[in-house]
C-alpha positions as CSV (number, residue, x, y, z in Angstrom):
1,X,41.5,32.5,26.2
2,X,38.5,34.5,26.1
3,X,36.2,33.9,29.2
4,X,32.9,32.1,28.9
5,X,30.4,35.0,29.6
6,X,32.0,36.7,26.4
7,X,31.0,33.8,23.9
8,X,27.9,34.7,22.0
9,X,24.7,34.1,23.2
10,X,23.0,31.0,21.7
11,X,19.8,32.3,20.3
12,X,16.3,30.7,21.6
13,X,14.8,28.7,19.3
14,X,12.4,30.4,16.8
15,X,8.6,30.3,18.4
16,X,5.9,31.4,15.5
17,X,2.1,30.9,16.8
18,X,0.1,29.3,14.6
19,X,-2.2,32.3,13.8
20,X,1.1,34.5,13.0
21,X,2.4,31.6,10.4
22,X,-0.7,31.7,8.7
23,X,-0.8,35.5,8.3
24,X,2.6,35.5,7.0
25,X,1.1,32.8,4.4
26,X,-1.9,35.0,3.9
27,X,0.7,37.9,3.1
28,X,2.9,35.8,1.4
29,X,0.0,34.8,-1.6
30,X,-3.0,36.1,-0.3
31,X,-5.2,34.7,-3.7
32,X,-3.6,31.3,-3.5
33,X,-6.6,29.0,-2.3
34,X,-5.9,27.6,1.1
35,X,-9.2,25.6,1.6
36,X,-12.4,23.5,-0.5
37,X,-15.2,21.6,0.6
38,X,-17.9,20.6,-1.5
39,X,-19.3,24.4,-1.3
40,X,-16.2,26.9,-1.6
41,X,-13.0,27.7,-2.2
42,X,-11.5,30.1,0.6
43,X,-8.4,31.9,-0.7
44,X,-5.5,32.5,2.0
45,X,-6.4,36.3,2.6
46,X,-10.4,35.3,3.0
47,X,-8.7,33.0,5.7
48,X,-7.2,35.2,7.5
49,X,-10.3,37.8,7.7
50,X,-12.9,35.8,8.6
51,X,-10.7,33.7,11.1
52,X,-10.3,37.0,12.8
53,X,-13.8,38.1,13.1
54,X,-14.6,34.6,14.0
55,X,-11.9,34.8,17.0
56,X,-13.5,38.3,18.0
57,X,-17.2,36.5,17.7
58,X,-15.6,33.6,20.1
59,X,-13.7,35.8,22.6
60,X,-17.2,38.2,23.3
61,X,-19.0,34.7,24.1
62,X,-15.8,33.7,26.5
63,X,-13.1,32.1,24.6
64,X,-9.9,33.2,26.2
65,X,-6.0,32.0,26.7
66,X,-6.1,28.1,27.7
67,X,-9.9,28.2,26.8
68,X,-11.2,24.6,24.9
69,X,-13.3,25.2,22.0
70,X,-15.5,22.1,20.9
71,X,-15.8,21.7,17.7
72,X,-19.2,19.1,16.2
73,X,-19.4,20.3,12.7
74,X,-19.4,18.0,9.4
75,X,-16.5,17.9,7.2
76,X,-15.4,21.0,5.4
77,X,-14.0,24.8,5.3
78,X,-16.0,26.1,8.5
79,X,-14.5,23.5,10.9
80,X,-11.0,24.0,10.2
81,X,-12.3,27.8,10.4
82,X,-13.5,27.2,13.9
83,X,-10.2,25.5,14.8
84,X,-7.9,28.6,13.6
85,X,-9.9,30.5,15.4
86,X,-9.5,28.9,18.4
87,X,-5.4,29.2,17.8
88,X,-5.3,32.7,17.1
89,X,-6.8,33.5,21.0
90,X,-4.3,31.0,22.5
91,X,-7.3,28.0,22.9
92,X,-7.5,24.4,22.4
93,X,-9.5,23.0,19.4
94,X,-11.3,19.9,20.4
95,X,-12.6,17.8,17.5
96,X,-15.5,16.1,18.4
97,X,-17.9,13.9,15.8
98,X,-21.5,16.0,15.5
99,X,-22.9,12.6,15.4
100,X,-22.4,11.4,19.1
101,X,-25.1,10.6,21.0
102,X,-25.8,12.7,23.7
103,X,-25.2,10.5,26.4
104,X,-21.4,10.5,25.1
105,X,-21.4,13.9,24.1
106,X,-22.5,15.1,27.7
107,X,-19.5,12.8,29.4
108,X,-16.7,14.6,27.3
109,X,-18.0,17.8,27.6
110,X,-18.3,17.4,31.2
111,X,-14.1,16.1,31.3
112,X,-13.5,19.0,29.2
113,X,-15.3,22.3,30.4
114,X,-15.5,23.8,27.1
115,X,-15.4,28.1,26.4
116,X,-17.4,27.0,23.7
117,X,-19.2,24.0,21.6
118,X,-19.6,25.1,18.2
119,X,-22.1,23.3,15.5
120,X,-23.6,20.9,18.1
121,X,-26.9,22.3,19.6
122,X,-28.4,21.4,22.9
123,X,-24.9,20.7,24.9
124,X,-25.7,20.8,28.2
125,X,-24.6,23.4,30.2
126,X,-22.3,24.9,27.4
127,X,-22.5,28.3,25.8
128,X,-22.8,27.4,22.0
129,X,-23.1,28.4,18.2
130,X,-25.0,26.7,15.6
131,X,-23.6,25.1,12.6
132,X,-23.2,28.5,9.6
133,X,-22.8,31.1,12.6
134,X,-21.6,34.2,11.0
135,X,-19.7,37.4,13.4
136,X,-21.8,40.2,13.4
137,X,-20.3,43.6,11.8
138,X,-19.1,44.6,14.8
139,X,-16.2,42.3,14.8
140,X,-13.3,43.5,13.0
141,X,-11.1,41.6,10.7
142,X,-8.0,43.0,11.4
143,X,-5.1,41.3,12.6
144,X,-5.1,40.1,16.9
145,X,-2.7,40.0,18.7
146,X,-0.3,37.1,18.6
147,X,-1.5,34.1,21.6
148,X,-0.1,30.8,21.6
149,X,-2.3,28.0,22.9
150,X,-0.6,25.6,25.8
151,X,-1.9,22.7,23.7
152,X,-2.8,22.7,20.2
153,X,-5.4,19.8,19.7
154,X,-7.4,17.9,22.2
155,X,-8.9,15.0,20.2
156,X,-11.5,12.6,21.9
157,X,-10.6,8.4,22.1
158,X,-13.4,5.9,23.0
159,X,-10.6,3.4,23.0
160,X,-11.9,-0.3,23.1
161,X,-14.6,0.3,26.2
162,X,-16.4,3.1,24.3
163,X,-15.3,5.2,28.0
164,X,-14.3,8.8,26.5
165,X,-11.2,10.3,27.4
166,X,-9.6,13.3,25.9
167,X,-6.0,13.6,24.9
168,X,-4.1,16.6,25.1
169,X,-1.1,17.5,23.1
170,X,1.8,18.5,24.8
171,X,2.8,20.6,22.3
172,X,1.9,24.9,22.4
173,X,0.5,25.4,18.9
174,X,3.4,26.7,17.6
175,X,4.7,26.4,13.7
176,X,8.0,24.6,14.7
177,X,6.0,22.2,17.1
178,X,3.9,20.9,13.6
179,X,6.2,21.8,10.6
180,X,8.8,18.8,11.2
181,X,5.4,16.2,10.4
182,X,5.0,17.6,7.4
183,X,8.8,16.5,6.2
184,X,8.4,13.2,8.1
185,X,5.4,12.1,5.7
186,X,6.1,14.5,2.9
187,X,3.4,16.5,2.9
188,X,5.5,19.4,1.1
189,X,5.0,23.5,1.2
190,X,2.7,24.5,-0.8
191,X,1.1,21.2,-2.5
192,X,-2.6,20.0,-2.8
193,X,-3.8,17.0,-0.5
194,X,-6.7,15.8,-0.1
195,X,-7.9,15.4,3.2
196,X,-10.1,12.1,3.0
197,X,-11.4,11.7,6.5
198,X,-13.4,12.9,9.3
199,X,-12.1,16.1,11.2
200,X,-13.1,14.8,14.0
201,X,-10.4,11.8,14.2
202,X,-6.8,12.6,14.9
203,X,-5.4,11.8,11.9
204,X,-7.3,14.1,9.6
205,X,-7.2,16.9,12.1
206,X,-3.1,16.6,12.6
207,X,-2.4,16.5,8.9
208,X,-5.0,18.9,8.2
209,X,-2.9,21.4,10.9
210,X,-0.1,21.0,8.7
211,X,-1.2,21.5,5.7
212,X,-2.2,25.0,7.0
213,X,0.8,25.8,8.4
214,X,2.7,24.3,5.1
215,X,0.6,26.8,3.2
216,X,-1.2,23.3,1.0
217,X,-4.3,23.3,-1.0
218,X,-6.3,21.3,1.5
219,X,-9.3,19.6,-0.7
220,X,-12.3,18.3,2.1
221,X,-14.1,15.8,1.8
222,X,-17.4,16.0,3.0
223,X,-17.8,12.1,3.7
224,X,-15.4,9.3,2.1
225,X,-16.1,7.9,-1.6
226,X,-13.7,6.1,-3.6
227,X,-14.8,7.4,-7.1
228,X,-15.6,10.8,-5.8
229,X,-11.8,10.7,-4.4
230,X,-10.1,9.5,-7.7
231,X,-12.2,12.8,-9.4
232,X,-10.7,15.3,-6.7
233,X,-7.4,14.1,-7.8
234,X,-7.8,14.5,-10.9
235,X,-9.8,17.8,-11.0
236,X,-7.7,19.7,-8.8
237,X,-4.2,18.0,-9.0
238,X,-4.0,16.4,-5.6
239,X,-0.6,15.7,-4.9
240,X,-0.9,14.3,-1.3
241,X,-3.9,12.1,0.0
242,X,-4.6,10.7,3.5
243,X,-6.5,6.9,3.5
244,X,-7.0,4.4,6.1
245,X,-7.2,0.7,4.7
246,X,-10.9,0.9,4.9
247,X,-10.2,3.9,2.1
248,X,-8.0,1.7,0.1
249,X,-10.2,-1.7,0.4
250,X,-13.0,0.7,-0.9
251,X,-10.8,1.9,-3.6
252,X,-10.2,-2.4,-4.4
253,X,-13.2,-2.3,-5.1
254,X,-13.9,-0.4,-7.9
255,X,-14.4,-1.7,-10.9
256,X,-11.0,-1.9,-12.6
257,X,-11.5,0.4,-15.7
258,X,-12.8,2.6,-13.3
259,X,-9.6,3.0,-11.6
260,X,-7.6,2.6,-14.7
261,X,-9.3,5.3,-16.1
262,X,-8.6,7.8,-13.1
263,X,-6.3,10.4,-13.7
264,X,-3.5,10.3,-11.3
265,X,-0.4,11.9,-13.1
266,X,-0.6,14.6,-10.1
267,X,-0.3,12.2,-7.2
268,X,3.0,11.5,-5.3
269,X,2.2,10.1,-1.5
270,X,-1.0,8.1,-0.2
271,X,-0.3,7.9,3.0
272,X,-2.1,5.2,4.8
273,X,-2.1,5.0,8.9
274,X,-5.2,4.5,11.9
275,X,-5.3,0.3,11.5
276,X,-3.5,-2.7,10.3
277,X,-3.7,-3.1,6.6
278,X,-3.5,-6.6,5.4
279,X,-1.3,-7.8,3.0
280,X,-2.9,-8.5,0.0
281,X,-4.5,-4.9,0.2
282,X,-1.0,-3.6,0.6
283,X,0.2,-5.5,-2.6
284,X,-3.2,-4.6,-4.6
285,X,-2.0,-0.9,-3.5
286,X,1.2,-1.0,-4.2
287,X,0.6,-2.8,-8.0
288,X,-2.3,-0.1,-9.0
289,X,-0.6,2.6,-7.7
290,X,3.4,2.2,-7.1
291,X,5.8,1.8,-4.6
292,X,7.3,5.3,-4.7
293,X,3.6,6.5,-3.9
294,X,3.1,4.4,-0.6
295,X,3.8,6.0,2.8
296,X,2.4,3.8,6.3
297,X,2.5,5.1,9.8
298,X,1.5,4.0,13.2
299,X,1.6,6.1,16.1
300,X,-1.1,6.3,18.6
301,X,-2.7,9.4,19.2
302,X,-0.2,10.0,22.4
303,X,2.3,9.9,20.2
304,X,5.1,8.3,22.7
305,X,6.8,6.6,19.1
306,X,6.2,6.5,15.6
307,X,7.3,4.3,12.7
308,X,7.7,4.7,9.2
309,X,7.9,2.3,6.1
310,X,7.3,3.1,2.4
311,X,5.6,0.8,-0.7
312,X,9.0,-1.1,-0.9
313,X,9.7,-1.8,2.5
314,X,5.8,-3.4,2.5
315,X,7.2,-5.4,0.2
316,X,10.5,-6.8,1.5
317,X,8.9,-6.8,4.8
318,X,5.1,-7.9,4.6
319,X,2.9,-7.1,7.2
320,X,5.4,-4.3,8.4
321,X,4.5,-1.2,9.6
322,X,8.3,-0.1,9.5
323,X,11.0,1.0,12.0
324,X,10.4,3.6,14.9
325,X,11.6,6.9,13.6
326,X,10.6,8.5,16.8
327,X,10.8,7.4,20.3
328,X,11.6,3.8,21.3
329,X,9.1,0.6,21.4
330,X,9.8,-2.7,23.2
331,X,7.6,-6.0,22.7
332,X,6.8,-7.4,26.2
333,X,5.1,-11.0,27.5
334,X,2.2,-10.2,30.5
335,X,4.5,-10.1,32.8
336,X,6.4,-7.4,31.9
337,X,9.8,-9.1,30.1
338,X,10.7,-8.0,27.0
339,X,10.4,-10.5,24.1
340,X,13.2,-11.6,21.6
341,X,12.6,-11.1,18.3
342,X,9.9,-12.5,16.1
343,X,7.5,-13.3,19.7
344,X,3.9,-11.5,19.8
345,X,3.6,-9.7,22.8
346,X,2.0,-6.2,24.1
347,X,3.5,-2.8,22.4
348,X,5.2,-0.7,24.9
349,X,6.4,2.8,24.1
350,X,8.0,5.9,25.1
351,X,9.8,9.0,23.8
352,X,13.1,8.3,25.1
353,X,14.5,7.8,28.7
354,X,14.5,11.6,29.1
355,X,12.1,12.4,26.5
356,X,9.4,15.1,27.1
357,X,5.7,14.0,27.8
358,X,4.0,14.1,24.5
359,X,0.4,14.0,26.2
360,X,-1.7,14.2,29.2
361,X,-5.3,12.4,29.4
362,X,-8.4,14.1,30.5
363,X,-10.6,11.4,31.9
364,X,-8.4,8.3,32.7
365,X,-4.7,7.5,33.6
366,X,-2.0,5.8,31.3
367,X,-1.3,2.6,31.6
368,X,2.3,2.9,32.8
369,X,5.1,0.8,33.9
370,X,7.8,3.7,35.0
371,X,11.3,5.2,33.6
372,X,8.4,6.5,31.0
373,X,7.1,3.1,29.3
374,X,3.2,3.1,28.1
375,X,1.0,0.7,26.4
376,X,-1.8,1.9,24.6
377,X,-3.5,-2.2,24.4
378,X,-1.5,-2.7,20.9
379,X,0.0,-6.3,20.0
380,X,2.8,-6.7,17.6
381,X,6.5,-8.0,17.4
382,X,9.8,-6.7,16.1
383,X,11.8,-8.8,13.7
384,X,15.4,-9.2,13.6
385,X,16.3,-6.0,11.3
386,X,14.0,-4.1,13.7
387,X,10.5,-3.9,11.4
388,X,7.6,-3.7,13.6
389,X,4.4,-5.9,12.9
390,X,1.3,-5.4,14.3
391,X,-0.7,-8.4,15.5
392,X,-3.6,-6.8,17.0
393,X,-5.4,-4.7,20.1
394,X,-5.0,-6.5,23.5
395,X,-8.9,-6.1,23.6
396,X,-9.6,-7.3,21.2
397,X,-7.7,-10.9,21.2
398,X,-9.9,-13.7,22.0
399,X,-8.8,-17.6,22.4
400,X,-10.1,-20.1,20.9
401,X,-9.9,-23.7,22.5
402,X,-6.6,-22.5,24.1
403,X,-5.1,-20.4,20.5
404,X,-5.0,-16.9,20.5
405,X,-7.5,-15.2,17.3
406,X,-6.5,-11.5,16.0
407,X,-9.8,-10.2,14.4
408,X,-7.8,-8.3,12.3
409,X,-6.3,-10.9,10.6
410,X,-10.3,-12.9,9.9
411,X,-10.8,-9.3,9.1
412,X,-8.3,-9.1,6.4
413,X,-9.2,-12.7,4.6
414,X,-12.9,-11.5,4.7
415,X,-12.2,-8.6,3.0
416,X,-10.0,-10.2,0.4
417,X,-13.1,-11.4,-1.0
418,X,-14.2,-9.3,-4.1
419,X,-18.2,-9.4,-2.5
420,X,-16.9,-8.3,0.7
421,X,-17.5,-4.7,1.1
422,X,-16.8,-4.8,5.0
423,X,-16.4,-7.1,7.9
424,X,-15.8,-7.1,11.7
425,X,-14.9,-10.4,13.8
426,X,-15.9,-10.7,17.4
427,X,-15.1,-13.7,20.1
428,X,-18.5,-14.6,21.1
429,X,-18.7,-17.0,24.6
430,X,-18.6,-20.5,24.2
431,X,-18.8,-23.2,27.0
432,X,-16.3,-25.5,25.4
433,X,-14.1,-23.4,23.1
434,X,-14.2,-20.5,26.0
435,X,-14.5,-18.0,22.8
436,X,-15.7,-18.9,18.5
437,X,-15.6,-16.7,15.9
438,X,-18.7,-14.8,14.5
439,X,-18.1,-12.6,11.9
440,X,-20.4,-9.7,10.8
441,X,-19.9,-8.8,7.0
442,X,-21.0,-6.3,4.6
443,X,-21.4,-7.6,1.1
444,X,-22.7,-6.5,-2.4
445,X,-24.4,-9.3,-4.3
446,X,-25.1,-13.3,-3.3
447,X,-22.4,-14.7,-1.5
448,X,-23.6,-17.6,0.5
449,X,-22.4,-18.7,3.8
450,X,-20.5,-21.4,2.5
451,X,-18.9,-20.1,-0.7
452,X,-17.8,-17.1,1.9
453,X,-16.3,-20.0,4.2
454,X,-15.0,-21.9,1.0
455,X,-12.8,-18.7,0.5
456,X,-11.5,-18.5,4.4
457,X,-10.7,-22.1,4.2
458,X,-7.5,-21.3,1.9
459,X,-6.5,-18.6,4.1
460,X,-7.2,-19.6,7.3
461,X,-6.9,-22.6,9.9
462,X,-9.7,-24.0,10.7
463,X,-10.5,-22.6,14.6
464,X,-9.9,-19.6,12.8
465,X,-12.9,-19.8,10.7
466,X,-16.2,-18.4,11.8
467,X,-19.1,-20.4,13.3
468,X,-21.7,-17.9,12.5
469,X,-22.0,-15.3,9.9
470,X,-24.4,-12.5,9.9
471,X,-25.2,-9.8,7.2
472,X,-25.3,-5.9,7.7
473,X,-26.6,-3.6,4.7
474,X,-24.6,-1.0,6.4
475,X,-21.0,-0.4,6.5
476,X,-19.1,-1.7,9.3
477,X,-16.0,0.7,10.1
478,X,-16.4,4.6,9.9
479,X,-14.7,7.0,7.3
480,X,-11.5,6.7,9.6
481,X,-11.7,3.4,9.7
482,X,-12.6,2.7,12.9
483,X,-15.3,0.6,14.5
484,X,-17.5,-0.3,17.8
485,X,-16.1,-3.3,18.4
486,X,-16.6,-4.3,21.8
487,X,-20.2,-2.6,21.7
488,X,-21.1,-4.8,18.6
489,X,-19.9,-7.6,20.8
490,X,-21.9,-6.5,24.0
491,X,-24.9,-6.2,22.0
492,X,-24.8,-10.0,20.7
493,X,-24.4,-11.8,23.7
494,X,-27.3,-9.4,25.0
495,X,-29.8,-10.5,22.4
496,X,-28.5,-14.1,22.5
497,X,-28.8,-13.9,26.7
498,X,-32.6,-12.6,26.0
499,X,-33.4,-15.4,23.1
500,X,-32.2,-17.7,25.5
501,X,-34.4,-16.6,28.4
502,X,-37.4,-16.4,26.2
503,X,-37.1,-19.9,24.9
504,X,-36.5,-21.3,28.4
C-alpha cells in the first residue's frame, strides 16, 4: 500500500484577480463591446487600456493594496471604469449615490477613510477627482501587475433609520468568488443584459461585476424608463435584464400596444430582486412576458442566504420568493423560538453552522443571536414544502387597534390601481388605534379619494384601509426601488406636532 505522503498533491483551487480575468477577456475578443451608456460603446481592449492608466492616475494620488475608492458618479461606462480600476491595484470599490446630501455623505466617508472619492466634489477631508477625469500621458496603459483586493465591494445601507453603515464583502475580488452568481441567475458568458438600476445599490453593482467577469454586453442605463428599456432590448438584443418591482409596476403601466409592440424576441431572464413584489404584478409579469422568462431573488446585501424561484413557482406558490439555495433561514417569534410552518415571524439567517462569514459592517454591529444566526429586520414565513414568503420589514410593521399592518401589502393594492403610479404607507400615531394608516400616492390623472378607497375596499379589510391620503407629483421609491420610509414618517408627525402647536 503506497504511503500517504506519496499520493498526489491536491491542487489549490484556481485564484484569477479580477483585473487578470478581464485581460484574458480583453485578449480573448479585444473588439467585442464590453460596455454602453447613453454616450459610448467601450470595446473590451479600450477597457483594458484606459482601466490601466486610470489605476496608474489613482495609485500617484494614493490608491494602494486594501485602499477604498468611493465612487459618486451617475449611471454609465466611467463608474464601472472607476471600479476596475480600483480591482486591478488590490482596492475596494465603494458605490456611493452622487446625490447624498452632504451631511450623509460626510458620515460614510468618515466610517470608511477613503484613498479616494471619485465624481463627488467637496468631500471633506478626501483627496478627490471630478466627474470626466482623464490620466495624464504620463500614465501608461500597459498591463499592472496582478493585486487581488481583500474585499471586492463595499456598498453603503441606510437600512430603516437612515444611520449609514457600510458592508464589506468577505469575498477577495477574485473571478471564482463572482463567476458561480452568474450560473445561479443565468446571466450567461458572453450575453447582453441590461443593467436597469443605479450603480450605486448593490444589486446593480454585483450583477454588473459579473457581467464583466462573464465577458456580457453590459447596456447602462442612465436613469430607469420603461419605454426607453423596452427600446434597449430591442435595439441591441438584450438577453438579460435586471428590474425591481418598482421597474416592472412602471412597465404595467404602459399603454398596452406599447408593450405589445416591443420587440422582445432576444430576451430570456428578467430577473426581479431588492423588495416584495405583489401578486397581481407577478401574474401581469408573468402573462406579458412568460414564465420561462421570470427569475426572483432575495438575499440581503450580507448575503448570509439566498433563495431562488422562477415564473412557475410564482405561480404555484403566490407570494413566494422561493426556496433557500444558499445558506439556511429559520422563521422565529420575539422571543427567539422558531415558528412552525405557515406563522409570520422575524427572518433569521446564516451560511451554515460552519459557514464562512460572508460580511463585516463598517459602522454598526449585526444583530446576532450566536452558532452564526442574523436578522437583517425582515418578516416572512416558510410554508410546508419549504417556499419562503415575505411579510414585511420588522420596521416597518405597525398595529392597528391591536392587528399587525405590512405596508407592503396597502402598498401592493394601491398600486394595483391603473392611476397609481406609486405609493408608500406609513403608521401615523393615533391615541385610540395606537397606529392608522396614511398612505402617500403618486398618481396620473383624477382619481378621487374615495374612488381610490372604493378600490382598497375589495382588496383589503377595513383597518387596513387608509384614514388619510395625500398626493405627491413626484415619484415615491428610487430607480432601485427603494424608499425613505421612516424619514417620510418622521417628517409627518413633525408638521402635524407643529400644526398642532400653532392652532393651540
Amino acid at each position: 500500500m503506497p504511503d500517504a505522503q506519496d499520493s498526489p498533491a491536491v491542487p489549490p483551487p484556481p485564484r484569477t484577480p479580477f483585473g487578470v480575468r478581464l485581460a484574458e477577456l480583453a485578449a480573448e475578443a479585444p473588439d467585442r463591446p464590453a460596455l454602453t451608456d447613453h454616450e459610448r460603446t467601450v470595446t473590451r481592449a479600450e477597457l483594458e487600456s484606459r482601466t490601466n492608466r486610470l489605476a496608474r492616475a489613482y495609485a500617484a494620488l494614493g490608491v494602494g493594496e486594501g485602499s477604498y475608492v468611493t465612487i459618486g458618479l451617475p449611471n454609465g461606462v466611467e463608474f464601472l471604469e472607476a471600479a476596475v480600476a480600483a480591482w486591478k491595484l488590490g482596492a475596494t470599490p465603494q458605490p456611493l449615490s452622487y446625490r447624498l446630501p452632504p451631511r450623509e455623505l460626510n458620515a460614510v466617508l468618515d466610517l470608511v477613510k477613503p484613498a479616494l472619492v471619485v465624481g463627488i466634489p467637496g468631500a471633506e477631508g478626501a483627496t478627490t477627482v471630478p466627474r470626466g477625469f482623464v490620466p495624464g500621458p504620463e500614465h501608461s496603459d500597459a498591463p499592472l501587475p496582478a493585486a487581488i483586493a481583500p474585499s471586492f465591494k463595499a456598498p453603503t445601507s441606510g437600512g430603516s433609520s437612515g444611520t449609514p453603515k457600510v458592508i464589506l464583502s468577505a469575498d477577495e475580488a477574485i473571478a471564482e468568488n463572482v463567476l458561480p452568481l452568474g450560473a445561479l441567475v443565468r446571466l450567461e458568458p458572453g450575453s447582453v443584459q441590461l443593467t436597469t438600476g443605479p450603480l450605486s445599490h448593490n444589486g446593480p453593482f454585483l450583477v454588473s461585476t459579473v457581467g464583466l467577469l462573464n465577458g456580457t454586453h453590459n447596456i447602462l442605463m442612465p436613469r430607469f424608463d420603461a419605454a426607453t428599456a423596452l427600446d434597449l432590448v430591442a435595439r441591441h438584443g438584450v438577453e438579460w435584464m435586471y428590474t425591481v418591482p418598482t421597474m416592472l409596476h412602471r412597465f404595467a403601466k404602459l399603454p398596452a400596444e406599447e408593450r405589445d409592440a416591443a420587440d422582445l424576441g432576444s430576451l430570456r431572464t428578467v430577473l426581479t430582486l431588492a423588495a416584495l413584489c405583489p401578486q397581481w404584478l407577478k401574474e401581469f409579469c408573468v402573462g406579458w412576458l412568460g414564465a420561462d422568462r421570470m427569475l426572483e431573488v432575495y438575499a440581503a446585501t450580507e448575503a448570509h442566504a439566498i433563495t431562488l424561484i422562477d415564473g412557475h413557482g410564482w405561480m404555484a406558490k403566490p407570494g413566494s420568493v422561493g426556496q433557500v439555495v444558499a445558506g439556511e433561514i429559520e422563521v422565529r417569534d420575539p422571543e427567539g423560538r422558531k415558528l412552525p410552518a405557515g406563522e409570520i415571524g422575524e427572518l433569521w439567517m446564516r451560511r451554515g453552522p460552519d459557514g464562512a462569514t460572508t460580511y463585516r459592517y463598517i459602522g454598526a454591529r449585526p444583530r446576532a443571536a450566536g452558532d452564526g444566526w442574523e436578522s437583517v429586520g425582515d418578516l416572512g414565513s416558510i410554508d410546508a414544502d419549504g417556499f419562503l414568503h415575505l411579510a414585511d420589514r420588522s420596521d416597518d410593521m405597525f398595529v392597528v387597534g391591536g392587528a399587525n399592518v405590512y405596508p407592503a401589502e396597502v402598498e401592493g393594492a394601491l398600486d394595483e390601481h391603473p392611476a397609481v403610479l406609486s405609493s408608500c404607507v406609513l403608521g401615523l400615531p393615533d391615541e385610540e388605534y395606537g397606529s392608522v394608516v396614511h398612505a402617500i400616492v403618486q398618481t396620473d390623472g383624477d382619481l378621487t379619494d374615495e374612488e381610490l378607497l372604493d378600490h382598497l375596499r375589495e382588496r383589503l379589510v377595513a383597518y387596513k384601509l387608509p384614514r388619510s391620503i395625500e398626493r405627491s407629483s413626484e415619484p415615491l421609491r428610487d430607480d432601485a426601488g427603494k424608499v425613505r420610509r421612516s424619514r417620510l414618517r418622521a417628517d409627518r408627525i413633525a408638521a402635524r406636532a407643529a400644526s398642532e402647536a400653532g392652532t393651540g
